[in-house]
N, C-alpha and C positions, 0 to 999 in steps of 0.2 A: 347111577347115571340114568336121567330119564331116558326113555326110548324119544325117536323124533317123530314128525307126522307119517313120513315115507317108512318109519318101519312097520307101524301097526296100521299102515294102509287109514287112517285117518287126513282126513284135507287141510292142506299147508293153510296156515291163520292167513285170513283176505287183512281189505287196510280197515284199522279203526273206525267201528261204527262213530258219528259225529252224533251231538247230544239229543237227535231227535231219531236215532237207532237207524238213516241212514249209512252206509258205510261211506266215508269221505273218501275223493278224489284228488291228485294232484291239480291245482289249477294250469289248465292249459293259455301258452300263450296270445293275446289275441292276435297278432296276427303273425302270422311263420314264412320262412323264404317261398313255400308253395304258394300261399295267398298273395303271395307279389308278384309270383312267377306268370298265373294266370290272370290278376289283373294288368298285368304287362302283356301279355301276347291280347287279350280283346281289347283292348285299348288300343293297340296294333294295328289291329286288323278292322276295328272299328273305326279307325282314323283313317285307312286306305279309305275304305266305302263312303265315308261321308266327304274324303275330299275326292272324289271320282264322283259322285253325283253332283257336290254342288260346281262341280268345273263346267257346268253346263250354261251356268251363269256367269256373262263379261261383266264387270265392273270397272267403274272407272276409279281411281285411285292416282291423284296429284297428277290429274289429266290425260295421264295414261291406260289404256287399255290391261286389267288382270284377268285371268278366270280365278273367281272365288275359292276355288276350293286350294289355290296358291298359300291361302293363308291357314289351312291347316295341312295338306302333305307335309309341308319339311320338321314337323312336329315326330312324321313314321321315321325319322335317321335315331332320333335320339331315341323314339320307343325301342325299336330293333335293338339298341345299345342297351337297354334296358333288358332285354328280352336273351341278348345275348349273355350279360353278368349275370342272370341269374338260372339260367339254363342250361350255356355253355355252347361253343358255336355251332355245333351240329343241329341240336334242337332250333336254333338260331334260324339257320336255314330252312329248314323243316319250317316255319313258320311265315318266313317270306314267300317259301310259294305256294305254299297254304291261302295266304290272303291274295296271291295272285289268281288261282284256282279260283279265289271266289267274287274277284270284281268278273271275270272272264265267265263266270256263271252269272252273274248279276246282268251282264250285259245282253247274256245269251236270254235269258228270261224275260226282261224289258224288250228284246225284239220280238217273241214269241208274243209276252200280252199286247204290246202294238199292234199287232197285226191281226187277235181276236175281235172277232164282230160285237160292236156293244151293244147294250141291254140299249132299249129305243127309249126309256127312263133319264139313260147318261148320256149329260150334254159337252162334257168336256173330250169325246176322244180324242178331235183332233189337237187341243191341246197339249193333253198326256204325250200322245203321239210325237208333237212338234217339241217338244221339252226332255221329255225322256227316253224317246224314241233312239238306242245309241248310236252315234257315226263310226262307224269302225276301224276308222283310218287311226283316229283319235284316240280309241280303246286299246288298237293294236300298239300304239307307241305308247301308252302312257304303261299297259305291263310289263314290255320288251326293257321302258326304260327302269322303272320300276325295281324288276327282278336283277338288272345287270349292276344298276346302282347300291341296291340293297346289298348283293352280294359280295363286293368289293369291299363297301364300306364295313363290312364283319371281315374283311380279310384283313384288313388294314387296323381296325379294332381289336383285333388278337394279335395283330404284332406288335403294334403299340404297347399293350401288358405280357407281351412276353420277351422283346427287346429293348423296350427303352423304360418305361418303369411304370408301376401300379400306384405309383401317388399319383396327386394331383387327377383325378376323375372329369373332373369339365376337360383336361387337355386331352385326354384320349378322346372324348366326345367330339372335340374342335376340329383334332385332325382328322378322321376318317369324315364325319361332316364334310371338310373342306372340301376335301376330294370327291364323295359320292356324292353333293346335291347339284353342283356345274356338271359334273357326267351326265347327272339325271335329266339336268334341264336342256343340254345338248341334244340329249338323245329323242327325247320327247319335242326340243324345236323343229331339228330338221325331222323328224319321223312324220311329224303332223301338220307342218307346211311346208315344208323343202320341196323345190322341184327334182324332186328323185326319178330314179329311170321309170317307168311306165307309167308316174303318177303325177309329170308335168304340166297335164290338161286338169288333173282332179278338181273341182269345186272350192277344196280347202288350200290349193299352193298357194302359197304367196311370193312373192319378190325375193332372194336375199336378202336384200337389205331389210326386208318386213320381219321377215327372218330370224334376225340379226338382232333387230329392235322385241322382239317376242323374248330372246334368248337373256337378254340383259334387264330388260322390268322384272320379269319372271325371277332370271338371278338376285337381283334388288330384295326384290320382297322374300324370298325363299332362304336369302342368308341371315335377315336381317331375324324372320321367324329360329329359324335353327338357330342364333345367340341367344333368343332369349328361351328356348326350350333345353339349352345345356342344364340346368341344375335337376332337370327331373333324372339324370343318372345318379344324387343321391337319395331317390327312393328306396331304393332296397341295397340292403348289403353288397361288399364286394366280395365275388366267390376268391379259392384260394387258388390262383392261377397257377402253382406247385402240381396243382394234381393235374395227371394226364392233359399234361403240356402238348400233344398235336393235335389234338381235338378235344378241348379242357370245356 
């Protein structure tokens, strides 16, 4: 009986050199749940920030008044559903207000450069100023609505796959969408023009009824986007919602 490597203190045979006296590797696969994982959270959080700056821009759209960046926020419900299947809700959350921390830095920073004296070279400050200078009334509602939206709708996305069933993937996406992008857009109408208590003189209130007509374009275009962003929850696999079913 031969001895083994481990008895005569000799090293266990590596993998077969390949014909050019390399030793060969398994091939690895291109891409893995991890590579989904985090191109799902920046994509996330890439998508809050680009629609939180271009909201700064009104467009008009089939005569009605949008802000721009309408047409990609309700694209963050289905990432967050993305972010949530392949992470699991806790990381979930963790990542919602990860990208709230970071519009609420983004904004803090644009008020900070605003306010630096410019190079007597640059001719745009007032500009910059006047464009990206943030309103705060407006920042404040859009993370309050944001984070309260975001987090329902992962509440509501786990109970979907853990009460009523793990097929059909667009309908888990449909329902908690349903529910968290009208919260969103409530909470961000009245937040950002309501006549609310000490902020019925403010610059930005408008009417109810302005209100009212904000709350329903907004709605229009915000549902019509989140239909057609349901299929990006078959990018990446569905985890096995068995395991550690209260915080899977």
């Amino acid at each position: 009986m031969q001895p083994s490597p481990a008895d005569t203190g000799a090293p266990a045979p590596g993998p077969a050199p390949d014909r050019a006296g390399a030793p060969s590797a398994r091939p690895r696969p291109a891409v893995t749940a991890t590579h989904l994982a985090v191109a799902a959270v920046g994509a996330y959080v890439g998508a809050q920030v680009v629609a939180n700056v271009t909201s700064v821009k009104i467009g008009s759209t089939f005569g009605r008044a949008v802000d721009m960046g309408t047409f990609v926020y309700p694209i963050t419900f289905t990432l967050r559903d993305v972010v949530h299947k392949t992470l699991g809700k806790r990381l979930a959350r963790t990542v919602v207000v990860t990208a709230a921390a970071v519009n609420l830095f983004l904004a803090a920073y644009l008020q900070w450069v605003a306010g630096v004296r410019p190079d007597p070279s640059y001719g745009l400050d007032a500009e910059f100023r006047a464009v990206l200078g943030p309103l705060w009334r407006i920042v404040v509602a859009s993370i309050v609505a944001q984070v309260i939206a975001e987090l329902i709708d992962g509440e509501i996305y786990h109970w979907f796959v853990r009460r009523v069933t793990t097929r059909y993937q667009w309908a888990r996406v449909a329902v908690s969408n349903a529910v968290s992008v009208p919260l969103d857009n409530a909470i961000f109408a009245v937040g950002a023009f309501g006549a609310l208590p000490l902020l019925a003189d403010d610059q930005l209130t408008l009417p109810w009824g302005a209100v009212w007509d904000v709350f329903l374009v907004n709605l229009t275009v915000k549902g019509a986007v989140s239909a057609l962003s349901l299929p990006l929850i078959y990018l990446a696999p569905d985890r096995d919602w068995r395991r550690d079913p209260d915080d899977a």
